[in-house]
N, CA, C and O of each residue as an XYZ file, in Angstrom:
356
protein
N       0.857     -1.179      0.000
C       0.000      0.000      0.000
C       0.894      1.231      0.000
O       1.458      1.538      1.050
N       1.060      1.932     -1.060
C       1.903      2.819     -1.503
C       1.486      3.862     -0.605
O       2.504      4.381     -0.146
N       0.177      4.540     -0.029
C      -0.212      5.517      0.211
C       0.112      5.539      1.277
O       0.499      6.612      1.740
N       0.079      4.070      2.298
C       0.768      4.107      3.361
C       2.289      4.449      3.757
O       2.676      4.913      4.829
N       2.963      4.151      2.768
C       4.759      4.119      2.827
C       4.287      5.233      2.976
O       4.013      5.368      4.169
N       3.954      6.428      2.204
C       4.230      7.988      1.317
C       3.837      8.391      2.834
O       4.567      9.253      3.323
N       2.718      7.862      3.714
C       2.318      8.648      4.682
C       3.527      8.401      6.108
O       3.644      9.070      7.134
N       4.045      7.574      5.796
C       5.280      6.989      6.817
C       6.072      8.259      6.693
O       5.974      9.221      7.454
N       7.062      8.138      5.400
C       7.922      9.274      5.288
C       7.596     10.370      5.506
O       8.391     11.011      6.193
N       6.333     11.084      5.052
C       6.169     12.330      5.001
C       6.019     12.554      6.449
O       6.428     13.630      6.884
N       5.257     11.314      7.634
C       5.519     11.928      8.779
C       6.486     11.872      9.534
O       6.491     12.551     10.561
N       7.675     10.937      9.159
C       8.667     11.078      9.884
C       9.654     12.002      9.340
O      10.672     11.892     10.022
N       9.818     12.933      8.342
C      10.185     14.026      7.800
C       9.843     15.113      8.406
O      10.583     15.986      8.858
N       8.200     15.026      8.415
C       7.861     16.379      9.539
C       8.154     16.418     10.912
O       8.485     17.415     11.554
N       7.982     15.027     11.409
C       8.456     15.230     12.525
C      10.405     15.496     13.005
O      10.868     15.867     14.083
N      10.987     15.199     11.974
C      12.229     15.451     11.629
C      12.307     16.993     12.165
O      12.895     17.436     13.151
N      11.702     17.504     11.413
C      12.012     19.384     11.018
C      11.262     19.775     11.889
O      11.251     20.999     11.766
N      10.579     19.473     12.757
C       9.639     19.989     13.973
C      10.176     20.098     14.940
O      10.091     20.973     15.801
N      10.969     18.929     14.858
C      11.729     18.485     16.490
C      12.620     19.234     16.431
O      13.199     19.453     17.495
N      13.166     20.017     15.055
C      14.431     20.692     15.404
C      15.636     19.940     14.145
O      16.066     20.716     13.292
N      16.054     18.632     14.111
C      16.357     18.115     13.432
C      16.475     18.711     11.865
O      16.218     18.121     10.816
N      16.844     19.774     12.022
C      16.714     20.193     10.369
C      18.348     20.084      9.301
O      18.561     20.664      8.237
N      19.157     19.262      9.967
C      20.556     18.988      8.881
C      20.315     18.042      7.851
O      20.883     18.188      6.769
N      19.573     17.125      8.042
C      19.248     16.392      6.722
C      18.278     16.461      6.457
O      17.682     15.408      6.685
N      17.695     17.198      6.048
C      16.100     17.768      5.599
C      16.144     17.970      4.268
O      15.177     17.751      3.538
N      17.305     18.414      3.849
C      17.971     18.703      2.214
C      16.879     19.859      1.615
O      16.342     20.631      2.410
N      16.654     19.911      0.501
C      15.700     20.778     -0.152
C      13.976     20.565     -0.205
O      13.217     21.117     -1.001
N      13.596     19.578      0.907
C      12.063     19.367      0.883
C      11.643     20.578      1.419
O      12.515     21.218      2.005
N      10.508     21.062      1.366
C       9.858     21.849      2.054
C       8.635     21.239      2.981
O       7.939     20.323      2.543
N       8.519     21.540      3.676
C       7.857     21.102      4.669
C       5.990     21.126      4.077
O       5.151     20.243      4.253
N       5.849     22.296      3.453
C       4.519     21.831      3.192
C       4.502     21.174      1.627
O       3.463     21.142      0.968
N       5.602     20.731      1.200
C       5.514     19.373      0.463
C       5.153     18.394      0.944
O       4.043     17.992      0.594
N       5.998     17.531      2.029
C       5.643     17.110      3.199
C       3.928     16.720      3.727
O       3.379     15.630      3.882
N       3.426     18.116      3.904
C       2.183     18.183      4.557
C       1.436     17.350      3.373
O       0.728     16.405      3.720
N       1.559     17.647      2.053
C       0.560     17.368      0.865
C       1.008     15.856      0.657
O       0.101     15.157      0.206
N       1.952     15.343      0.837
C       2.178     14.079      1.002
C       1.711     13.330      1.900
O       1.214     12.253      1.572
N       1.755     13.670      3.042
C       1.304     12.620      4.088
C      -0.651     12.642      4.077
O      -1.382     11.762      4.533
N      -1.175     14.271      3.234
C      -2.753     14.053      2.940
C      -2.886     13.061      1.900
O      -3.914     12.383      1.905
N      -2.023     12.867      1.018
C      -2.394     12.148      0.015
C      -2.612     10.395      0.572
O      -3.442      9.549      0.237
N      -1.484     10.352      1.530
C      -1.294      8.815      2.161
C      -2.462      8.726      3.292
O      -2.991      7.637      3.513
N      -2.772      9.658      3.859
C      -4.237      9.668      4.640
C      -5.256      9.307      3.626
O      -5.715      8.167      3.699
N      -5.723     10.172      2.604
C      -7.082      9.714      1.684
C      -6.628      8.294      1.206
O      -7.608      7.684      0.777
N      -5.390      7.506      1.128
C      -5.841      6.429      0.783
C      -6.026      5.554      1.657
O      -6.827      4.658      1.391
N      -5.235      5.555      3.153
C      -5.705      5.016      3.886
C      -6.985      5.527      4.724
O      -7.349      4.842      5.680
N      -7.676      6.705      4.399
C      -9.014      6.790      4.999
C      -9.924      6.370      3.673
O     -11.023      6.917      3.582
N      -9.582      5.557      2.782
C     -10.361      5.062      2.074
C     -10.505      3.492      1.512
O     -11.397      2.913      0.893
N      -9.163      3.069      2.040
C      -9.547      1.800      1.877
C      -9.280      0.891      2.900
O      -9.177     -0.301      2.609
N      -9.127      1.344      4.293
C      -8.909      0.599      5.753
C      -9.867      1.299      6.283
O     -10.476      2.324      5.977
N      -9.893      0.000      7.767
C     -10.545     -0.008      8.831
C     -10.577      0.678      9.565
O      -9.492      0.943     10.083
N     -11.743      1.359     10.053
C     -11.877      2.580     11.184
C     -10.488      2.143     12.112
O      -9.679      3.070     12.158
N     -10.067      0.922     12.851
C      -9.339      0.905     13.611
C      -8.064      1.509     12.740
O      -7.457      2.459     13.234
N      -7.721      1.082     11.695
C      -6.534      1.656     11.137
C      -6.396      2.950     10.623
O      -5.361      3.600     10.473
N      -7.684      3.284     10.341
C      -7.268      4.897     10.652
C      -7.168      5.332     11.631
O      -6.024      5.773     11.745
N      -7.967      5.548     12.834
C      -7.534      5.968     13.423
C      -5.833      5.841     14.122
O      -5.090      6.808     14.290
N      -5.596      4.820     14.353
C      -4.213      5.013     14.469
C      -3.129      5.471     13.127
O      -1.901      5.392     13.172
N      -3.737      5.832     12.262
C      -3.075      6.599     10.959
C      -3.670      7.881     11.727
O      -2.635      8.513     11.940
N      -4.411      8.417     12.109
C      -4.632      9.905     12.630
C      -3.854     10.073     13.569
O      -3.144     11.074     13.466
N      -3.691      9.299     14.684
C      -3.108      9.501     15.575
C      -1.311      9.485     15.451
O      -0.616     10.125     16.240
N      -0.699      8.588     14.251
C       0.591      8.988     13.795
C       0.693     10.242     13.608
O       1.323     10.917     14.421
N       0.157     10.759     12.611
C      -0.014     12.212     12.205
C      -0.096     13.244     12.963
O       0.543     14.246     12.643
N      -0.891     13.244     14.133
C      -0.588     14.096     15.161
C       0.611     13.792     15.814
O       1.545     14.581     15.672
N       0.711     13.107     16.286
C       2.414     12.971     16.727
C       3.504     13.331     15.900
O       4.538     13.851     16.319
N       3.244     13.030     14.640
C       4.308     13.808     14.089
C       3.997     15.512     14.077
O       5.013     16.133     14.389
N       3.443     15.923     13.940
C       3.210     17.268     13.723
C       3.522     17.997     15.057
O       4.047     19.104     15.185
N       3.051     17.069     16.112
C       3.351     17.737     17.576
C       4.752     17.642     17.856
O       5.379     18.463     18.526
N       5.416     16.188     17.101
C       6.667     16.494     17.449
C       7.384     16.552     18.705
O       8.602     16.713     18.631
N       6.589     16.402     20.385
C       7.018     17.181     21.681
C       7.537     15.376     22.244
O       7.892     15.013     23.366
N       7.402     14.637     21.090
C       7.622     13.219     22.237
C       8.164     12.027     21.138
O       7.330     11.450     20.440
N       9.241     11.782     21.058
C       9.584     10.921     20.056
C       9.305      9.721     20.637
O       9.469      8.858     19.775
N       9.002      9.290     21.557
C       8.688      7.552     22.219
C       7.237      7.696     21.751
O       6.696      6.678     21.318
N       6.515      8.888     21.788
C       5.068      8.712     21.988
C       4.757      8.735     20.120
O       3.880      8.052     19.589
N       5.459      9.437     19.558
C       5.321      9.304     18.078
C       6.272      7.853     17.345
O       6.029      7.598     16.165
N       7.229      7.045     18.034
C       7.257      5.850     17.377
C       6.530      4.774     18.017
O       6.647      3.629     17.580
N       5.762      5.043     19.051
C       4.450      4.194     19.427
C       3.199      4.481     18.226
O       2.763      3.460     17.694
N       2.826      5.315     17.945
C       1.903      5.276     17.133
C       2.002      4.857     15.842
O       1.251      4.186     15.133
N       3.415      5.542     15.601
C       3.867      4.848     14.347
C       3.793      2.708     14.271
O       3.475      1.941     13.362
N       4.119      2.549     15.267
C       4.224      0.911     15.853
C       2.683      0.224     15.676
O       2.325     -0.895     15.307
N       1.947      1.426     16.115
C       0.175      1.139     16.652
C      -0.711      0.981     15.426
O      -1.787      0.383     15.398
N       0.185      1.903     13.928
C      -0.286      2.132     12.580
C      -0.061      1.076     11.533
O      -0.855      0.784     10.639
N       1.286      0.463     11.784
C       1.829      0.046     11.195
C       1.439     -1.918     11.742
O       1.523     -2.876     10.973
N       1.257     -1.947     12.417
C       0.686     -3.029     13.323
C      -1.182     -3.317     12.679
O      -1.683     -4.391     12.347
N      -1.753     -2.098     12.690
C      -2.758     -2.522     12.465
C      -3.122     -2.740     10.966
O      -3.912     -3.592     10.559
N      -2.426     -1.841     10.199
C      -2.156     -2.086      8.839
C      -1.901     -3.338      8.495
O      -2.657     -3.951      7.741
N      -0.629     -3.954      9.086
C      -0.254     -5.225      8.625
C      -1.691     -6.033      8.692
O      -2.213     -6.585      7.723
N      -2.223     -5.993     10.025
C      -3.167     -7.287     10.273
C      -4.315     -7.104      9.210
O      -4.673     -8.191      8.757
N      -4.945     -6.089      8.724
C      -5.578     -5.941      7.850
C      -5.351     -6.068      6.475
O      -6.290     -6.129      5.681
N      -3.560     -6.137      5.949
C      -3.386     -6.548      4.670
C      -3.173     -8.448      4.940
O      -3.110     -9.257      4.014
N      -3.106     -8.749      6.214
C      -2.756     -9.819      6.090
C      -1.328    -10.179      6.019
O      -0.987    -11.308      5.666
N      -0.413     -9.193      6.367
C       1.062     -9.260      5.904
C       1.941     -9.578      7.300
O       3.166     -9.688      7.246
C-alpha cells in the first residue's frame, strides 16, 4: 500500500524538522511534506478499517506535535501493526 509508505515518510520528515532536526532535511519543504502525508491519509481513509485509521490519525498528530519521540514511534508501531493485520502481511 503505496499511500501508506508515502504517509510513513512524510511523517517522519515532519516530525524530523519539527523536532528541530533540520541537517538532513535537504531541499524538501515542509509543506511538500504536509501534501504528502494528505495524500497517504485519503488512501488510507479510504480503503482501511476505522481501527486503522484511526491510528493513521493519531501517527499524524504525533508527528506534527513532534514534543515526544517515544510517543510518536508508538503510534507509528500502533499504525503500522494494524495495517499489517488488515493486509494480512
Amino acid at each position: 500500500m503505496s499511500g501508506a509508505a508515502e504517509m510513513v515518510s512524510a511523517g517522519t520528515s515532519i516530525f524530523e524538522f519539527r523536532s528541530g532536526s533540520r541537517a538532513w532535511v535537504g531541499s524538501f519543504e515542509p509543506s511538500e511534506w504536509q501534501a504528502q502525508l494528505q495524500r497517504g491519509r485519503a488512501v488510507v481513509h479510504t480503503l482501511c478499517s476505522e481501527e486503522t485509521r484511526e491510528h493513521a490519525n493519531a501517527y499524524v498528530k504525533a508527528c506534527w506535535r513532534a514534543d515526544d519521540e517515544e510517543a510518536s514511534i508508538r503510534a507509528l508501531q500502533a499504525f503500522t501493526a494494524a495495517l499489517r493485520r488488515e493486509i494480512g502481511s
